[in-house]
N, C-alpha and C positions, 0 to 999 in steps of 0.2 A: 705618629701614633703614641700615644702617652704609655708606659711602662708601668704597670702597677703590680706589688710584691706581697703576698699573701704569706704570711706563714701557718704553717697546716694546711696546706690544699688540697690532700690527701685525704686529712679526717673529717670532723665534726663540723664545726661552724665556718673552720676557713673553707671546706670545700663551697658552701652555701654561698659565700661572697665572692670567690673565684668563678664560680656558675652568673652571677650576678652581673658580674665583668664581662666576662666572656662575651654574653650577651648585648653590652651595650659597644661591642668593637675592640675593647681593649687589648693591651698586650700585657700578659699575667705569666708571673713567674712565682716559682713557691719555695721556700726555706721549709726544707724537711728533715724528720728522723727516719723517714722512711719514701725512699727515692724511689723503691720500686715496686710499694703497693699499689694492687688495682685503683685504678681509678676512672672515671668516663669522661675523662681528659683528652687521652693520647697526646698526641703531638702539640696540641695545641697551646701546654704550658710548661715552659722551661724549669728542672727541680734540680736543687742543690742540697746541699747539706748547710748546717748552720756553720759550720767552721768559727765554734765559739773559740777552739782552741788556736786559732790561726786569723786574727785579726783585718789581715791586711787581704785576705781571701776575701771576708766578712765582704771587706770595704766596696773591695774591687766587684763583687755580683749587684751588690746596692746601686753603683754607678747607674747614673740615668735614671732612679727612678724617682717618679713622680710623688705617690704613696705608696705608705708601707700600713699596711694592716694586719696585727699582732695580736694572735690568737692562743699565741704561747705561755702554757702555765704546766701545772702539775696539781693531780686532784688531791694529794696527801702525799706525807711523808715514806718513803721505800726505801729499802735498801741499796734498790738502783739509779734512786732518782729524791730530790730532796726540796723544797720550796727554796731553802736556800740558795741551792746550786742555780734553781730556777730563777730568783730574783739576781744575782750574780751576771746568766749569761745574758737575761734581759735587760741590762743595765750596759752590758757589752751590746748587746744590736742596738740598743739606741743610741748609742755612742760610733757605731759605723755606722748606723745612719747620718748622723750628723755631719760626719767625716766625710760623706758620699754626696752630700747635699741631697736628700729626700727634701723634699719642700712640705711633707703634713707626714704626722702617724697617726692612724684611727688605731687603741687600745683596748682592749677588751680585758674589763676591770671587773669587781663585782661590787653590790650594793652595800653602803656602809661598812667602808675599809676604816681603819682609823692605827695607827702609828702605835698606840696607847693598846690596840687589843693583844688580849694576851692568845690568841686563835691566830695561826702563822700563816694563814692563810688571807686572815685579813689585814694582818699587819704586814704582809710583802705585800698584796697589791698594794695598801697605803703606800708603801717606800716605792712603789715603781711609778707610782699616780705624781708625788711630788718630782723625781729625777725626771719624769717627761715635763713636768711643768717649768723647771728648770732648766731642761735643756736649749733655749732658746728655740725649738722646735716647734711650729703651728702644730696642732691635735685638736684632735677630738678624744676625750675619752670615754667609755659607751661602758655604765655600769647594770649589767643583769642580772637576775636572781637565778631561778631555773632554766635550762634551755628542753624544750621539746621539740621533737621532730622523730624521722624514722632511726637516726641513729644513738638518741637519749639514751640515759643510764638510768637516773632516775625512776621516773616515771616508768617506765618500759618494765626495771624491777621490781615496785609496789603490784604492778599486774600479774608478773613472774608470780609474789608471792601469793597474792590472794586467790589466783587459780590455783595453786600445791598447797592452801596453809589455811584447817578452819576456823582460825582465830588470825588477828592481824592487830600487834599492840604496838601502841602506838606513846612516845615519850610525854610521861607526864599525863598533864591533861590535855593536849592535842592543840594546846587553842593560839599557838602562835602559828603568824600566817606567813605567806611567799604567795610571788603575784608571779607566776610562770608566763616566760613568754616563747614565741613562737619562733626555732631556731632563721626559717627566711626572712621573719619579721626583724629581727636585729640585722641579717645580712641588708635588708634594704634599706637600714636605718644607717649603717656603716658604708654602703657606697655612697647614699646621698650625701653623707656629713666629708666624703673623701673630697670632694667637689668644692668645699666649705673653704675657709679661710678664717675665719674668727676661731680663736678657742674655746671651746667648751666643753662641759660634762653633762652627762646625759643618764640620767637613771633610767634605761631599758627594759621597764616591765610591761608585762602583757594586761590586758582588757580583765582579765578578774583576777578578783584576791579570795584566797581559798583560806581557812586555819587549816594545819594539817589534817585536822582530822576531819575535816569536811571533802577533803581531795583524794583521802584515801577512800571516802566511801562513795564519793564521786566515780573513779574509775571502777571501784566495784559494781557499783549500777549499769557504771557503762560496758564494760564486757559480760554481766549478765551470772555474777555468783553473787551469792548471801555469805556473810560474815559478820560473824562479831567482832567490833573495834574496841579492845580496851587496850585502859591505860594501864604501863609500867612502869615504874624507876628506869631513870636512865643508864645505871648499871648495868640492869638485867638485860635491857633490848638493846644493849650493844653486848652483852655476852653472849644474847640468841644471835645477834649478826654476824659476827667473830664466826660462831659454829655455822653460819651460813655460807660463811664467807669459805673455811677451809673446807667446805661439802664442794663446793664448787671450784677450788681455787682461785679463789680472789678477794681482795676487800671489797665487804661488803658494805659498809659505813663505818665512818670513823669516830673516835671522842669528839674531835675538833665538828664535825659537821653536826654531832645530835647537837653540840654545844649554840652553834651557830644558830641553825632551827632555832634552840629554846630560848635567845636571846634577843629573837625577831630579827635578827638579822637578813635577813631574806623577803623585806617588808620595808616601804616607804609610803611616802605620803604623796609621791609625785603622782601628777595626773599620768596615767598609761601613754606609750607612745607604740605599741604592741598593737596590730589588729585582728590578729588570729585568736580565736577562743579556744582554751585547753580542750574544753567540754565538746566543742563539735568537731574538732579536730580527730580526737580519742574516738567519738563515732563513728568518725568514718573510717578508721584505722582497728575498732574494739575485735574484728574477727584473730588479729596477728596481733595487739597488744601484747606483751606477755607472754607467748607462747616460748620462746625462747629467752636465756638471760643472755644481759648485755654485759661483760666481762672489761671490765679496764684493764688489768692484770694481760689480759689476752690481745689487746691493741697492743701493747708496747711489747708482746714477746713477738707477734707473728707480727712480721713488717711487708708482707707480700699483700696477704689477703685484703680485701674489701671488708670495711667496718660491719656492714650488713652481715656478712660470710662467717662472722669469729663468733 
């Protein structure tokens, strides 16, 4: 039975691809920060810690596996936690990967990283895009824009606000786009490519392209409020989000992301390899869109609870 190693099995996308596994027989095991959050696993998959700080640990859990699927990042800079550190320990597991003999890594990158940007979050994936390419390692690397699903941040919060808020401003004039796609849609796209053997890069966007300001009034139609969408300086709507963010305790957007947005970053020219529609997805889901916020701040402090639960 082939061994394959997820990191995040616990949260977001990696649990989607460890579900994915699971299902076709495999043997899955998960590199976590959180070993004994709920999850609808049980027994079924062995979890570790990253033991960034203890290499030889690292190596020694890797042994035997077949692939390693890397779901490992950080949404912005914290106190507790830094993209730095992040590209750092990532550069460490692929390097006990290599050590272990993994035979492929599927990486979960984002769209138009580039070395040169001055956005620290596109400039570490760039450095972690080339160190995989270097590391004489088979990959796949799997670049996506937005991810949606029941455990989203994004989009989940754009609902939060327009149900509490009756205006919803939106940076600029709205009209840079992001082609979201469907968080099982990328895990399916990531076990198939684990299977692969050629390397490649993969722009992982979903079946529509939205500007933002057509997808915030998109979801508004879809759960059923009226709002006015106007535009602000991007000052301003990150100093509303700041006061969002400590209403609720959490970051609620950062510089680095409106910046992204407005520089289309989140927009290519590739044809979709996404089959899930935001828009029908969001429908079927518009009764509990939004009802609740989704806290990032509150995944990395509570490490028991189910993402859904926080």
């Amino acid at each position: 039975m082939e061994t394959h190693v997820v990191t995040g099995a616990y949260g977001y996308s990696g649990k989607y691809i460890a579900t994915r596994l699971l299902a076709q027989g495999k043997q899955v095991h998960t590199l976590t920060n959180s070993t004994y959050r709920a999850n609808p696993f049980g027994d079924r998959i062995t979890a570790s810690s990253y033991h960034f700080a203890d290499p030889q640990k690292l190596v020694a859990f890797l042994e035997g596996t077949s692939v390693l699927y890397n779901t490992y990042w950080v949404r912005f800079d914290h106190r507790d936690f830094t993209y730095r550190t992040a590209v750092e320990n990532t550069i460490s597991l692929f390097a006990a990967a290599k050590k272990a003999g993994v035979r492929r890594i599927v990486h979960i990158s984002i769209t138009n990283p580039s070395l040169d940007s001055e956005l620290e979050y596109f400039s570490g994936k760039a450095q972690l895009e080339q160190e995989l390419m270097n590391s004489g390692i088979s990959y796949a690397i799997l670049r996506p824009t937005v991810l949606f699903g029941e455990e989203d941040i994004l989009i989940n919060n754009i609902a939060w606000v327009l149900r509490r808020m009756p205006i919803f401003g939106v940076f600029g004039d709205g009209n840079y786009r992001l082609q979201p796609i469907y968080v099982g849609d990328l895990a399916k796209i990531a076990v198939q490519e684990g299977r692969g053997e050629d390397k490649v890069i993969i722009d992982a966007i979903g079946p529509e392209t939205f500007t933002f300001r057509e997808l915030v009034g998109e979801i508004a139609d879809i759960i059923g409020v009226r709002r006015a969408i106007i535009s602000v300086p991007p000052e301003l709507g990150y100093l509303v989000g700041s006061l969002l963010g400590k209403f609720v305790g959490d970051v609620f957007l950062t510089r680095e992301e409106i910046a992204g947005l407005m520089q289309n970053l989140l927009y290519t020219t590739s044809p979709p390899v996404g089959e899930t529609r935001l828009t029908l997805w969001a429908g079927e889901h518009a009764d509990t869109l939004g009802l609740r916020y989704s806290s990032e701040l509150a995944r990395r402090r509570n490490r028991k609870l189910d993402y859904k639960n926080l």
